[in-house]
N, C-alpha and C positions, 0 to 999 in steps of 0.2 A: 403157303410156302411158294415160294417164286423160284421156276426151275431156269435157268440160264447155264450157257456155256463156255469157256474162257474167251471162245471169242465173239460174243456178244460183247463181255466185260471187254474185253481190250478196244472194241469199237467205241464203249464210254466212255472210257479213261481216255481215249482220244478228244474229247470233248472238255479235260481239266487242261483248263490255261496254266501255266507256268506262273508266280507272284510275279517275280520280276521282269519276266520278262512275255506280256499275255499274250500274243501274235503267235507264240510256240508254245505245241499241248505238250502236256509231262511224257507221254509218248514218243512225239515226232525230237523231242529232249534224249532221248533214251535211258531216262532213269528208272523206267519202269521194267525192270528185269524180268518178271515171270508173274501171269494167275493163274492160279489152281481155283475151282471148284470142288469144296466137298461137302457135300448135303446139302446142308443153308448155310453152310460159310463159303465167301469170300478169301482168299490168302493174295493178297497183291504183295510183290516185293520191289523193293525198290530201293536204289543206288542214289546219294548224292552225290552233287557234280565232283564238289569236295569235303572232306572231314569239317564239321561244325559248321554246315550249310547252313544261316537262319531261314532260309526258306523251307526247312523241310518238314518245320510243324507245321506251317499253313498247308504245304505239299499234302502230307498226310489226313488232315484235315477234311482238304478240298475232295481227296479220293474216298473217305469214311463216307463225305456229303452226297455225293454224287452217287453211291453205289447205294447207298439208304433213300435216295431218292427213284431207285429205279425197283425199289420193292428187296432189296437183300440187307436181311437184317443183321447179320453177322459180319462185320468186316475185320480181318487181323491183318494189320501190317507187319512186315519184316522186312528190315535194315537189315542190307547186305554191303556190306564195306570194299569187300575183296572176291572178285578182281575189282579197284579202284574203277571209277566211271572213266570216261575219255570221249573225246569228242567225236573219234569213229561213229558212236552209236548213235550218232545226228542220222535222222532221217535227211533225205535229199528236200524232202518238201518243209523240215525243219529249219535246213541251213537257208534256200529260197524265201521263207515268211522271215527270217533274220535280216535277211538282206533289205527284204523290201519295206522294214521295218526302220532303214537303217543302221543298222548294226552288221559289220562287215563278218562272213560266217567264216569259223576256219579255213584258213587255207592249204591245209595239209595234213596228211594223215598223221597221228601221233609219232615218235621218233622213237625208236627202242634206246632204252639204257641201262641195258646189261653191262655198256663198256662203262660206265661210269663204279661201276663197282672193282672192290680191289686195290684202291689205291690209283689208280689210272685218275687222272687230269682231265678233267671235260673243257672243253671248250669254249672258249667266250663265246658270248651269246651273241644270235646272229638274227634280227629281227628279219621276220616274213616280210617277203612282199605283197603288202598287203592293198586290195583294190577297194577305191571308195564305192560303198552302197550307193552314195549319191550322184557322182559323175562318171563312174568306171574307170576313172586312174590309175595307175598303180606308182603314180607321183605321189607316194605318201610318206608321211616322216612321224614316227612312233614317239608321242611326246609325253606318254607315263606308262609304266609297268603296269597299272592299275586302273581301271577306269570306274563307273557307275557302280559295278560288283567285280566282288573280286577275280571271278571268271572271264571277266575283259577288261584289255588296256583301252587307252585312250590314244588315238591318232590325229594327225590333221590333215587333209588333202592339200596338197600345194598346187593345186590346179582347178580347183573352185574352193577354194579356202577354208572351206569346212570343215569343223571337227566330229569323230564318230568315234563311237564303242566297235573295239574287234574281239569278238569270243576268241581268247585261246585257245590252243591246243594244249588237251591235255588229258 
């Protein structure tokens, strides 16, 4: 029996790369919501970024692997939907390894939308100013909703001409 404490486990689960994105662990991601230790089980929980993530059976997967690899035989995951994920839960050294990964990290804290309920009219949408990972610009122009995954668009730099993925807010 392998006696460990959640935060031992939360120290390994910092060591599970992300599928898509490997430069950033499922932790410094913040989809990793909560571990409980009890006895010889493991209870890891975890958020995807969004509903029908394909990433999140590799996700689960890679955290079964890793926890069975440090001697705990027991591991049970639970999907926790709500509260939805958002990019607040970025660690700082998350959004940092994004960047220098090229991929520009949100640039703003998620937006509340309570006024969007009710019948009230949201507003056209109003693309971030967003800074290239590669030159520091903020000479950028958003040239798809959608970029590599669904999670980030696609931009271009207009001042080293570059194209890059920007994690959404969300």
């Amino acid at each position: 029996m392998v006696i460990v404490d959640a935060a031992q486990v939360w120290s390994w689960l910092g060591d599970v790369a992300d599928p898509e994105i490997p430069v950033i662990s499922i932790v410094d991601l913040g989809i990793v919501r909560d571990v409980a230790v009890m006895g010889e089980a493991c209870v890891v929980t975890i958020t995807p970024t969004y509903s029908g993530c394909p990433a999140m059976q590799v996700i689960a997967e890679s955290v079964t692997d890793a926890l069975h690899a440090h001697g705990i035989k027991e591991v049970r995951l639970v999907n926790q939907l709500s509260p939805a994920w958002t990019t607040d839960w970025m660690s700082d050294a998350g959004k940092a390894a994004l960047k220098g990964y090229g991929i520009a990290p949100p640039m703003q804290q998620t937006i509340d939308i309570s006024g969007l309920r009710n019948g009230v009219k949201r507003a056209a949408f109003v693309a971030p100013e967003v800074a290239c990972p590669n030159c520091g610009s903020t000479h950028t122009q958003l040239t798809s909703q959608f970029g590599s995954t669904p999670c980030k668009a696609l931009y271009k730099c207009l001042a080293c001409r570059e194209p890059f993925d920007y994690f959404k807010c969300h």
